[in-house]
C-alpha positions in Angstrom: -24.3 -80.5 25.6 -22.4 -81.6 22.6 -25.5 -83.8 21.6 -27.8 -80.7 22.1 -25.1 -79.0 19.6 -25.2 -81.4 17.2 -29.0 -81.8 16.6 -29.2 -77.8 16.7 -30.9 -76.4 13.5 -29.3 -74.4 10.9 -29.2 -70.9 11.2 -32.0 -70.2 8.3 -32.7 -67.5 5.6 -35.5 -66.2 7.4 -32.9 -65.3 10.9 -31.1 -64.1 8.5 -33.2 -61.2 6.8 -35.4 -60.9 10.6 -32.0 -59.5 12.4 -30.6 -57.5 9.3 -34.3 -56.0 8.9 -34.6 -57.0 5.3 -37.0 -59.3 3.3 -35.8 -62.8 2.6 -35.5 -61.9 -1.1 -33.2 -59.1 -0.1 -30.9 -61.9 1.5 -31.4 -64.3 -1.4 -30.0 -61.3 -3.6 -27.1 -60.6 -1.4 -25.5 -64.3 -2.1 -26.5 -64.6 -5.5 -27.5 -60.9 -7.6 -25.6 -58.5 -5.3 -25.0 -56.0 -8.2 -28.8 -55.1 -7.5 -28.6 -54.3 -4.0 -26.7 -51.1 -2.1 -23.2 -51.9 -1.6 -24.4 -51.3 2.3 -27.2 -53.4 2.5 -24.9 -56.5 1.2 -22.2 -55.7 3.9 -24.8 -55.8 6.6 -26.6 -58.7 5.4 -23.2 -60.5 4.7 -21.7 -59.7 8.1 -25.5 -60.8 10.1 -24.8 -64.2 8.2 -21.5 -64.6 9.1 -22.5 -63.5 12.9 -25.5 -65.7 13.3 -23.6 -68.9 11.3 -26.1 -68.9 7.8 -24.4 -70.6 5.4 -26.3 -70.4 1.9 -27.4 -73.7 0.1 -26.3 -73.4 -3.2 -27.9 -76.2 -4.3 -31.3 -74.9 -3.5 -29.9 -71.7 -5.1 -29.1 -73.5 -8.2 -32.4 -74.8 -8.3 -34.6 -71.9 -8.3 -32.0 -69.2 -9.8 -30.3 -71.2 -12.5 -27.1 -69.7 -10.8 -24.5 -72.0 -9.4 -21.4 -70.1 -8.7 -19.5 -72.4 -10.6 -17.5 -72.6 -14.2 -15.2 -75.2 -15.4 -11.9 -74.9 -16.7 -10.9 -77.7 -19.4 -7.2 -78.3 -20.3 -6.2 -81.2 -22.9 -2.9 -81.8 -20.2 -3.2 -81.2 -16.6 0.5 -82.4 -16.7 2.4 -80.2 -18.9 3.9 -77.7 -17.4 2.1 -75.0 -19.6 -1.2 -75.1 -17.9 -0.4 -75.2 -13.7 -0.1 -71.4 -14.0 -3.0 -70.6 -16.3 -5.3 -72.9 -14.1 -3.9 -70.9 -11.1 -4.5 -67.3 -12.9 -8.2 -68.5 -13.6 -8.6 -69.4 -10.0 -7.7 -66.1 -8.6 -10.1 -64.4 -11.0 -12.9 -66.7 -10.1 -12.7 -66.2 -6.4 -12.8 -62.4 -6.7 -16.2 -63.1 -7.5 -16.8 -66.0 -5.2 -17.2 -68.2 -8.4 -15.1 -72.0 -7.5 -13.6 -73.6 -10.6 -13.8 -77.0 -11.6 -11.0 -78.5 -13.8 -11.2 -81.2 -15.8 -8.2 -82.9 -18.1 -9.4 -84.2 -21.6 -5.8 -86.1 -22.2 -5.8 -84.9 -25.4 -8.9 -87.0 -26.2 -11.9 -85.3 -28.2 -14.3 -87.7 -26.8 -13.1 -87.1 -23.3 -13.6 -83.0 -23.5 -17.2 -83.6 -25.2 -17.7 -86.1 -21.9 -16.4 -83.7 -20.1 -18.7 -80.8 -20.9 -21.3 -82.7 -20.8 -21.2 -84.0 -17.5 -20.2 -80.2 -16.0 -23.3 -78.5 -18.0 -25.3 -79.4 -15.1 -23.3 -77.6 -12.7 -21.6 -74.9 -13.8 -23.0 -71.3 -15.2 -19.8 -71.4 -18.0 -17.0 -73.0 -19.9 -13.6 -72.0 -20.5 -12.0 -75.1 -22.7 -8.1 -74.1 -22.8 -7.2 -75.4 -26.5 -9.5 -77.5 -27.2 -9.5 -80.6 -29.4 -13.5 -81.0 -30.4 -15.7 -79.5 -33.0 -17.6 -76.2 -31.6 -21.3 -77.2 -30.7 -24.1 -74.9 -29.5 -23.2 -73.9 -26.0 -25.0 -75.5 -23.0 -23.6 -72.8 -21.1 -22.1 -69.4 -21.9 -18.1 -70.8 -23.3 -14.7 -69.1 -23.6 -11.7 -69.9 -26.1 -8.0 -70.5 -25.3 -5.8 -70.7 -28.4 -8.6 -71.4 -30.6 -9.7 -69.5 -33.1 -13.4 -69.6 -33.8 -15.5 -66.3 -34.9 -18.2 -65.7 -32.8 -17.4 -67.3 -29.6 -14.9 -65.2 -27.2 -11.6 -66.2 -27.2 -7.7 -65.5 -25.8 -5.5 -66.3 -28.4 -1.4 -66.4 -27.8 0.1 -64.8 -31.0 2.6 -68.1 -30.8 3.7 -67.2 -34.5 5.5 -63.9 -34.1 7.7 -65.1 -31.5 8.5 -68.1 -33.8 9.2 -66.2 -36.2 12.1 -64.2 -34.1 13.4 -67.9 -32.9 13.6 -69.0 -37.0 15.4 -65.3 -37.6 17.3 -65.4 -34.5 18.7 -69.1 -35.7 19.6 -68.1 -39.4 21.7 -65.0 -38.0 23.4 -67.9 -36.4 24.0 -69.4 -39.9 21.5 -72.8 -39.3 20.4 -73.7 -43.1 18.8 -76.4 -42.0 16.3 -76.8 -39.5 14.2 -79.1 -38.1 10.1 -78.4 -36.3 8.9 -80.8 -33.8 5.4 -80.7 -34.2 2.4 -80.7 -31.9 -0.9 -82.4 -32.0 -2.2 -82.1 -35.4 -5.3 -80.2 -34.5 -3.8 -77.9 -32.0 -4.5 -74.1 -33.1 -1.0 -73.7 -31.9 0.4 -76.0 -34.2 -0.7 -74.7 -36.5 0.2 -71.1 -36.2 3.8 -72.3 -34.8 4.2 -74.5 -37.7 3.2 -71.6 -40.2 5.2 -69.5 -38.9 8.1 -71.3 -39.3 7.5 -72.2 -42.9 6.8 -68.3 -44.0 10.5 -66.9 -42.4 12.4 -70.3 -43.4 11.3 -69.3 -47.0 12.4 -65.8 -46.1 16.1 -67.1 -45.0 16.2 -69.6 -47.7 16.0 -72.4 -45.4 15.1 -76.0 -45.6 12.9 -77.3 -42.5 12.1 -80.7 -41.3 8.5 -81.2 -39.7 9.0 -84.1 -37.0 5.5 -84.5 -36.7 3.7 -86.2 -33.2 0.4 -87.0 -31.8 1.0 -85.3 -28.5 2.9 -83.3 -26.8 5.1 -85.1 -24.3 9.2 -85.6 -23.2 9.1 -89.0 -24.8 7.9 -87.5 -28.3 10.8 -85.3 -27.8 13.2 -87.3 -26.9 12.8 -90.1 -29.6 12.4 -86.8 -32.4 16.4 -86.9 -31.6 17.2 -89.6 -34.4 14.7 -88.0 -37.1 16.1 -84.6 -36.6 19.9 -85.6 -36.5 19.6 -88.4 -39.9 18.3 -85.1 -42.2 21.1 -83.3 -40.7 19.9 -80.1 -39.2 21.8 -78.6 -37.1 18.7 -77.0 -35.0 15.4 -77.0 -34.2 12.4 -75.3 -32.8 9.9 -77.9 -30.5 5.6 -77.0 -30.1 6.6 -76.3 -26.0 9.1 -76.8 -24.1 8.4 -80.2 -22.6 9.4 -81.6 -25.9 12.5 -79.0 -25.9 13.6 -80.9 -22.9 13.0 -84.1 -23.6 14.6 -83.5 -27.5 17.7 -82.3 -25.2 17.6 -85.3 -23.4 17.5 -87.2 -26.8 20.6 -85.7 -28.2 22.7 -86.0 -25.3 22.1 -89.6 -25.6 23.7 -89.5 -28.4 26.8 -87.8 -27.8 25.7 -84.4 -28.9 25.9 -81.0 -26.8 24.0 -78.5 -27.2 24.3 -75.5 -28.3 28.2 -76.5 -29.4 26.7 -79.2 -31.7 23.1 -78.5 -31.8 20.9 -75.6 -31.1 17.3 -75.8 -30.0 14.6 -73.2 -28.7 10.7 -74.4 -27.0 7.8 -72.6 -27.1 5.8 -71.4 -23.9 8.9 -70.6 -21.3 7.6 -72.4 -18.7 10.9 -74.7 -18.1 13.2 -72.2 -19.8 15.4 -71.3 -16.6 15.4 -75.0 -14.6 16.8 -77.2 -18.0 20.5 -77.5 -18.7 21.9 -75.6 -20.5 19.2 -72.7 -20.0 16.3 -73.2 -22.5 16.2 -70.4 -24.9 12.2 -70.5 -25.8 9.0 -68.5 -27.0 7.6 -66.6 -24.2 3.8 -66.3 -23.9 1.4 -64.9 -21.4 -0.4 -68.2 -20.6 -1.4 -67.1 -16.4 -2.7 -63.9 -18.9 -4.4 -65.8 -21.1 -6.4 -67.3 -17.6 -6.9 -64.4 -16.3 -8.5 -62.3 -18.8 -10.5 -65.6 -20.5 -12.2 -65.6 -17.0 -13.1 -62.0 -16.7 -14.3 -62.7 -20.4 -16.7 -65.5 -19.2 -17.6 -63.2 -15.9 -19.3 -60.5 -18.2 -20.9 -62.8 -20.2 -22.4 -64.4 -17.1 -23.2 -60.6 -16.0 -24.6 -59.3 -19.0 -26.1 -62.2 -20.8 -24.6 -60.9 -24.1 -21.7 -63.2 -26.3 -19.9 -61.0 -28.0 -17.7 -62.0 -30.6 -14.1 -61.0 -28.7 -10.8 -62.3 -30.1 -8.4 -61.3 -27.0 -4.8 -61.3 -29.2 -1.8 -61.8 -26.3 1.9 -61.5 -27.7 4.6 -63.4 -27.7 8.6 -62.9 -27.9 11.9 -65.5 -28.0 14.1 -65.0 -24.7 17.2 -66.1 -25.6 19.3 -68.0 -23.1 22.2 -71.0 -23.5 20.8 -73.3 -25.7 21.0 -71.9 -29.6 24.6 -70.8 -31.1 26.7 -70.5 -33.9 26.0 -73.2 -36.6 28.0 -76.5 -36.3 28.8 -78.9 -39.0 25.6 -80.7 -39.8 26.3 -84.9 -39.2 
């Protein structure tokens, strides 16, 4: 019997649209175009194929529709902590449309992310490349922005600079003259608004800053930042994300300095704010936002065929916790 099973056919697409009464197009339409079909006639259809066993082959579907119910999701760090809940966000969205998401990690490597597109193109309906690192090209497939800024494509953009801004006011209240930014990759959009930011309110408060610069954004590029920062004798700083908050707070407690009593330091991103010691005072963004609406960007486009030229602005704003406080004699 369980040989007679195993060699048992496939329910098929014609089963399928015999027992729900409908044409085979009608089924095809169901899977792939329901918008076109009663909201009735794709519960029936649905619930027959579920009944009978039908499984559809997207493959085929792909083939003769040119729709593949996937998009891809491309992050330059799979490991930082900033992107686990903006990958998650995306996911959600994705499924409520029965679209899967494939992820791929660029490592912060332009070559990698034009790879990696290229390789996905043929199997995805649309891109959503999470600050990416390579020189727009004309889309293979309908594409989506995250922090960057490019007219005429649709993007989600974290206003990054305003809540800088508050952590550069929020430290000269404090009565830091001198202050020190540890930079992210040099062609991140965020860097660059981050690092702007802090240069317009420094000059604002009359106060000198330090760029530590760094080619990406890791614990170990904060953590060896510690010596630059200390020998021009700020007294705080402001790091690209919190992974280099923490590991710059690792760095200067090597040394013998506490923080905030010596040293004061906020990240960007609040995604380790509440699990580092002390309590990382940092820049809080919307980045499971950020996934969620650049999907339902992509999703219309898919739906409509249209690109319209959307810039999706998100704000940001410093949460203050145990890490930033009075000034302390610079060293």
């Amino acid at each position: 019997m369980d040989d007679l099973t195993s060699r048992r056919e496939a329910p098929t697409i014609s089963q399928v649209a015999e027992a729900a009464g409908v044409s085979r197009a009608t089924v095809s339409r169901a899977f792939t175009r329901p918008d076109m079909l009663r909201a009735d006639t794709v519960r029936r259809v649905v619930a027959i194929a579920e009944k009978i066993g039908y499984v559809p082959n997207h493959t085929a579907r792909a083939l003769s529709t040119g729709r593949y119910g996937n998009v891809a999701l491309i992050v330059p760090d799979v490991a930082n902590p900033f992107f686990p809940p903006l990958i998650r966000a995306a996911q959600v969205e994705a499924e409520k449309l029965d679209f899967c998401v494939f992820l791929g990690n660029s490592d912060e490597n332009p070559a990698q992310e034009e790879k990696l597109v290229s390789r996905f193109s043929t199997q995805v309906e649309g891109f959503i490349l999470a600050s990416s690192r390579i020189r727009f090209q004309a889309a293979r497939r309908p594409l989506v922005l995250i922090n960057r800024d490019i007219k005429g494509i649709p993007r989600v953009l974290m206003d990054s600079g305003a809540g800088v801004a508050e952590a550069v006011d929020h430290l000269a209240s404090l009565g830091h003259k001198r202050i020190a930014y540890i930079s992210g990759p040099k062609s991140s959009w965020s860097n660059a608004q981050r690092r702007a930011a802090m240069r317009r309110r420094a000059k604002v408060h009359n106060l000198q800053v330090l760029t530590v610069p760094a080619q990406m954004a890791s614990f170990q590029t904060g953590y060896f930042a510690a010596p630059a920062i200390l020998g021009y004798g700020a007294t705080a700083a402001v790091a690209f994300d919190d992974l280099m908050a923490q590991g710059t707070l690792a760095g200067l407690a090597a040394r013998g300095v506490e923080v905030p009593t010596d040293f004061s330091i906020v990240g960007c991103d609040d995604v380790l704010g509440a699990v580092t010691y002390p309590p990382l005072s940092s820049v809080s963004n919307a980045c499971a936002e950020a996934g969620r609406v650049a999907v339902s960007l992509l999703m219309e486009m898919l739906k409509t065929r249209v690109v319209s030229d959307v810039r999706c602005v998100l704000g940001t704003s410093l949460v203050i916790r145990k890490t930033t406080a009075r000034a302390a004699n610079p060293r």
